[in-house]
Phi, psi and omega in degrees: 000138188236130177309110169284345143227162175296341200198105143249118201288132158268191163229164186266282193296107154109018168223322158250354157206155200291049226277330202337308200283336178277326180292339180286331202267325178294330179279304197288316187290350176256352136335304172280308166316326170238040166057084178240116175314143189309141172287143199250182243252302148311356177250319190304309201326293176326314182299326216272310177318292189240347188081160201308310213275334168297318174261019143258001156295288170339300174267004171075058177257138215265110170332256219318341166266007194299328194292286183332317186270354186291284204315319173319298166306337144358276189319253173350285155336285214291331169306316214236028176272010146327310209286329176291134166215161156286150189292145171343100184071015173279004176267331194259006170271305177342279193280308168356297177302304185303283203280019160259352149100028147307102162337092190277140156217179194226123180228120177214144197270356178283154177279147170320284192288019159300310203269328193283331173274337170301317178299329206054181211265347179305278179351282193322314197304333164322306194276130156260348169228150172218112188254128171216184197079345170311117189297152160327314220222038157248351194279224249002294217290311185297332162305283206313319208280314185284335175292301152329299174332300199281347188049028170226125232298143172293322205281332177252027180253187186190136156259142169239103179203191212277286208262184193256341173283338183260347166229051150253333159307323116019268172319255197014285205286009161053054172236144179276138185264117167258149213234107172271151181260356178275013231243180169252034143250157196284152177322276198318328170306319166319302220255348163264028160251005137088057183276149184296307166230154178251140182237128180269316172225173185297336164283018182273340194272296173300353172266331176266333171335288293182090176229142162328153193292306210298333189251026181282000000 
Protein backbone atom coordinates (compact mmCIF):
# COMPACT_ATOMS: atom_id res chain seq x y z
CA UNK A 1 0.00 0.00 0.00
CA UNK A 2 1.28 3.15 -0.97
CA UNK A 3 -0.09 6.78 0.82
CA UNK A 4 -1.97 8.63 -1.54
CA UNK A 5 -1.07 11.78 0.13
CA UNK A 6 1.80 12.97 2.36
CA UNK A 7 0.22 14.86 5.12
CA UNK A 8 -2.66 14.63 6.79
CA UNK A 9 -4.44 17.53 8.92
CA UNK A 10 -6.98 16.28 11.35
CA UNK A 11 -9.36 18.52 12.84
CA UNK A 12 -10.45 17.21 16.58
CA UNK A 13 -14.07 17.63 17.95
CA UNK A 14 -16.71 15.46 15.38
CA UNK A 15 -13.86 14.03 13.43
CA UNK A 16 -11.23 12.10 15.68
CA UNK A 17 -13.33 11.97 18.73
CA UNK A 18 -16.92 11.76 19.48
CA UNK A 19 -17.33 15.64 21.51
CA UNK A 20 -20.93 16.02 20.05
CA UNK A 21 -23.05 15.19 22.82
CA UNK A 22 -20.99 17.11 25.80
CA UNK A 23 -20.75 20.05 23.96
CA UNK A 24 -24.42 20.10 23.58
CA UNK A 25 -24.74 19.63 27.49
CA UNK A 26 -21.68 22.07 27.90
CA UNK A 27 -23.66 24.72 25.83
CA UNK A 28 -26.61 24.61 27.75
CA UNK A 29 -25.12 25.05 31.18
CA UNK A 30 -23.23 28.10 30.01
CA UNK A 31 -26.14 29.38 28.63
CA UNK A 32 -27.08 29.62 32.28
CA UNK A 33 -23.79 31.05 33.36
CA UNK A 34 -23.98 33.88 31.51
CA UNK A 35 -27.69 34.57 31.36
CA UNK A 36 -27.98 33.62 28.11
CA UNK A 37 -31.25 32.28 26.10
CA UNK A 38 -31.65 28.73 26.31
CA UNK A 39 -30.21 27.37 22.62
CA UNK A 40 -33.13 26.42 21.13
CA UNK A 41 -34.09 22.75 19.54
CA UNK A 42 -33.28 25.24 15.82
CA UNK A 43 -30.16 27.02 16.49
CA UNK A 44 -28.63 23.09 16.97
CA UNK A 45 -30.25 22.54 13.83
CA UNK A 46 -28.84 25.43 12.33
CA UNK A 47 -25.34 24.38 13.89
CA UNK A 48 -25.56 21.00 11.87
CA UNK A 49 -26.78 22.55 8.68
CA UNK A 50 -25.00 26.19 8.22
CA UNK A 51 -22.15 26.07 10.52
CA UNK A 52 -20.88 27.91 13.90
CA UNK A 53 -19.70 31.19 11.95
CA UNK A 54 -23.20 31.36 10.00
CA UNK A 55 -25.15 30.64 13.13
CA UNK A 56 -23.36 33.47 14.91
CA UNK A 57 -23.82 35.74 12.39
CA UNK A 58 -27.40 34.75 11.90
CA UNK A 59 -28.17 35.09 15.61
CA UNK A 60 -25.88 38.43 16.26
CA UNK A 61 -24.21 36.90 19.19
CA UNK A 62 -21.57 39.52 19.55
CA UNK A 63 -17.64 38.46 18.71
CA UNK A 64 -16.06 40.18 21.46
CA UNK A 65 -17.94 37.22 24.20
CA UNK A 66 -16.54 34.27 21.22
CA UNK A 67 -12.97 33.95 23.69
CA UNK A 68 -14.28 34.30 26.86
CA UNK A 69 -17.18 31.76 26.18
CA UNK A 70 -14.37 29.25 24.12
CA UNK A 71 -11.89 29.42 27.42
CA UNK A 72 -15.41 27.93 29.33
CA UNK A 73 -16.20 25.76 27.08
CA UNK A 74 -12.77 24.90 27.61
CA UNK A 75 -13.19 24.69 30.84
CA UNK A 76 -15.93 22.35 31.19
CA UNK A 77 -14.57 19.65 28.53
CA UNK A 78 -12.03 19.45 30.65
CA UNK A 79 -13.92 18.80 33.33
CA UNK A 80 -16.26 16.24 31.96
CA UNK A 81 -13.27 14.35 29.82
CA UNK A 82 -14.17 11.16 31.13
CA UNK A 83 -17.06 11.43 28.98
CA UNK A 84 -14.96 11.60 25.57
CA UNK A 85 -13.88 9.36 23.54
CA UNK A 86 -12.38 8.84 20.22
CA UNK A 87 -15.13 7.24 17.43
CA UNK A 88 -15.08 3.38 16.84
CA UNK A 89 -11.79 2.36 14.93
CA UNK A 90 -10.06 5.92 14.28
CA UNK A 91 -6.75 4.71 16.94
CA UNK A 92 -6.28 2.01 14.74
CA UNK A 93 -6.89 4.52 10.96
CA UNK A 94 -4.17 6.49 13.17
CA UNK A 95 -1.72 4.56 13.38
CA UNK A 96 -2.29 2.64 9.70
CA UNK A 97 -1.34 6.35 8.43
CA UNK A 98 1.48 6.72 10.85
CA UNK A 99 3.34 3.45 9.76
CA UNK A 100 2.64 3.97 6.10
CA UNK A 101 4.79 6.84 6.73
CA UNK A 102 1.83 9.54 6.21
CA UNK A 103 2.21 12.91 8.00
CA UNK A 104 -0.15 13.30 10.79
CA UNK A 105 -0.86 16.66 11.90
CA UNK A 106 -3.97 17.97 14.09
CA UNK A 107 -5.84 21.70 13.88
CA UNK A 108 -8.11 22.48 16.68
CA UNK A 109 -10.01 25.66 18.60
CA UNK A 110 -9.64 22.39 21.72
CA UNK A 111 -7.16 22.34 24.14
CA UNK A 112 -4.35 20.96 24.26
CA UNK A 113 -4.32 18.69 27.39
CA UNK A 114 -7.97 17.92 26.22
CA UNK A 115 -6.87 16.14 23.11
CA UNK A 116 -3.54 14.56 24.56
CA UNK A 117 -5.96 12.94 27.39
CA UNK A 118 -8.58 11.75 24.79
CA UNK A 119 -5.67 10.59 22.72
CA UNK A 120 -3.19 9.06 25.15
CA UNK A 121 0.31 9.27 24.62
CA UNK A 122 0.64 6.36 22.05
CA UNK A 123 -1.93 8.00 19.77
CA UNK A 124 -0.67 11.66 20.30
CA UNK A 125 3.11 10.37 19.72
CA UNK A 126 1.50 9.81 15.76
CA UNK A 127 1.02 13.72 14.92
CA UNK A 128 3.84 15.44 14.49
CA UNK A 129 2.59 18.89 14.16
CA UNK A 130 -0.07 19.91 16.45
CA UNK A 131 -2.04 23.37 16.40
CA UNK A 132 -4.75 23.67 19.51
CA UNK A 133 -6.45 25.91 20.76
CA UNK A 134 -7.27 27.57 17.42
CA UNK A 135 -9.21 30.58 17.26
CA UNK A 136 -12.66 29.99 14.27
CA UNK A 137 -11.45 32.32 12.38
CA UNK A 138 -7.70 31.09 12.19
CA UNK A 139 -7.11 27.56 10.46
CA UNK A 140 -6.26 28.60 7.17
CA UNK A 141 -3.32 30.51 8.90
CA UNK A 142 -2.94 27.25 11.09
CA UNK A 143 -3.15 24.97 8.20
CA UNK A 144 -0.70 26.68 6.06
CA UNK A 145 1.89 26.91 9.08
CA UNK A 146 1.61 22.97 9.42
CA UNK A 147 1.76 22.51 5.92
CA UNK A 148 5.32 24.68 6.01
CA UNK A 149 6.54 22.44 8.47
CA UNK A 150 6.00 19.43 6.69
CA UNK A 151 7.61 20.49 3.31
CA UNK A 152 4.95 18.95 1.60
CA UNK A 153 3.39 20.45 -1.71
CA UNK A 154 -0.45 21.47 -0.80
CA UNK A 155 -1.80 19.26 -3.71
CA UNK A 156 -0.25 16.70 -1.83
CA UNK A 157 -1.77 17.32 1.49
CA UNK A 158 -5.48 16.77 2.68
CA UNK A 159 -7.27 18.25 5.60
CA UNK A 160 -9.90 16.21 7.23
CA UNK A 161 -12.66 17.42 9.35
CA UNK A 162 -16.15 18.23 10.07
CA UNK A 163 -17.61 21.55 9.58
CA UNK A 164 -18.14 23.88 6.57
CA UNK A 165 -15.16 26.61 8.30
CA UNK A 166 -12.74 23.66 7.75
CA UNK A 167 -13.19 23.34 4.37
CA UNK A 168 -13.34 26.94 3.40
CA UNK A 169 -10.11 27.10 5.21
CA UNK A 170 -9.06 24.27 3.62
CA UNK A 171 -9.60 25.83 0.10
CA UNK A 172 -7.71 29.28 1.08
CA UNK A 173 -4.89 27.22 2.23
CA UNK A 174 -5.34 25.88 -1.65
CA UNK A 175 -5.21 21.86 0.36
CA UNK A 176 -7.63 19.29 -0.66
CA UNK A 177 -10.40 18.35 1.87
CA UNK A 178 -11.70 15.70 2.93
CA UNK A 179 -15.44 15.67 4.64
CA UNK A 180 -16.18 13.14 7.34
CA UNK A 181 -20.28 12.31 8.06
CA UNK A 182 -20.17 11.39 11.42
CA UNK A 183 -18.80 14.95 12.56
CA UNK A 184 -21.29 17.67 13.48
CA UNK A 185 -22.23 18.62 10.26
CA UNK A 186 -24.85 16.92 7.96
CA UNK A 187 -22.96 14.91 5.27
CA UNK A 188 -25.32 16.63 2.34
CA UNK A 189 -24.49 20.26 3.73
CA UNK A 190 -20.78 19.26 3.15
CA UNK A 191 -20.59 17.68 -0.37
CA UNK A 192 -22.33 20.90 -1.63
CA UNK A 193 -18.82 22.44 -0.79
CA UNK A 194 -17.66 19.98 -3.40
CA UNK A 195 -14.60 18.06 -0.91
CA UNK A 196 -12.00 16.13 -2.89
CA UNK A 197 -12.80 13.23 -0.72
CA UNK A 198 -15.74 11.72 1.18
CA UNK A 199 -15.04 8.99 4.24
CA UNK A 200 -18.78 7.69 5.00
CA UNK A 201 -17.22 5.72 7.83
CA UNK A 202 -13.97 5.62 9.52
CA UNK A 203 -12.14 2.95 7.97
CA UNK A 204 -13.09 4.83 4.62
CA UNK A 205 -10.15 7.01 5.74
CA UNK A 206 -7.62 4.69 5.56
CA UNK A 207 -9.21 2.83 2.29
CA UNK A 208 -8.88 6.17 0.05
CA UNK A 209 -5.77 7.05 2.25
CA UNK A 210 -3.98 3.97 1.74
CA UNK A 211 -3.96 2.47 -2.44
CA UNK A 212 -2.50 -0.30 -3.95
CA UNK A 213 1.01 0.13 -5.52
CA UNK A 214 -0.04 -1.09 -8.79
CA UNK A 215 -2.94 1.55 -9.13
CA UNK A 216 -1.10 4.58 -7.30
Amino acid sequence: MLPKYNLAIFDFDGTIADTFSITMQIAKKLTQDFNYEPITSQQWQDLREIGILQVIKKYKFPLWRIPEVGRELHKEMHRNIHKISLFDGMAAVLKELFEHSIQLGLVSSNGGDNIQKVLGDEIASYFSFVECGVSMFSKQAKFEKVLKASQVNANQAICIGDEIRDIQAARKAKIPFGAVSWGYTNIEKLLAHFPQEVFHNVTDISKKLLIPSAIK
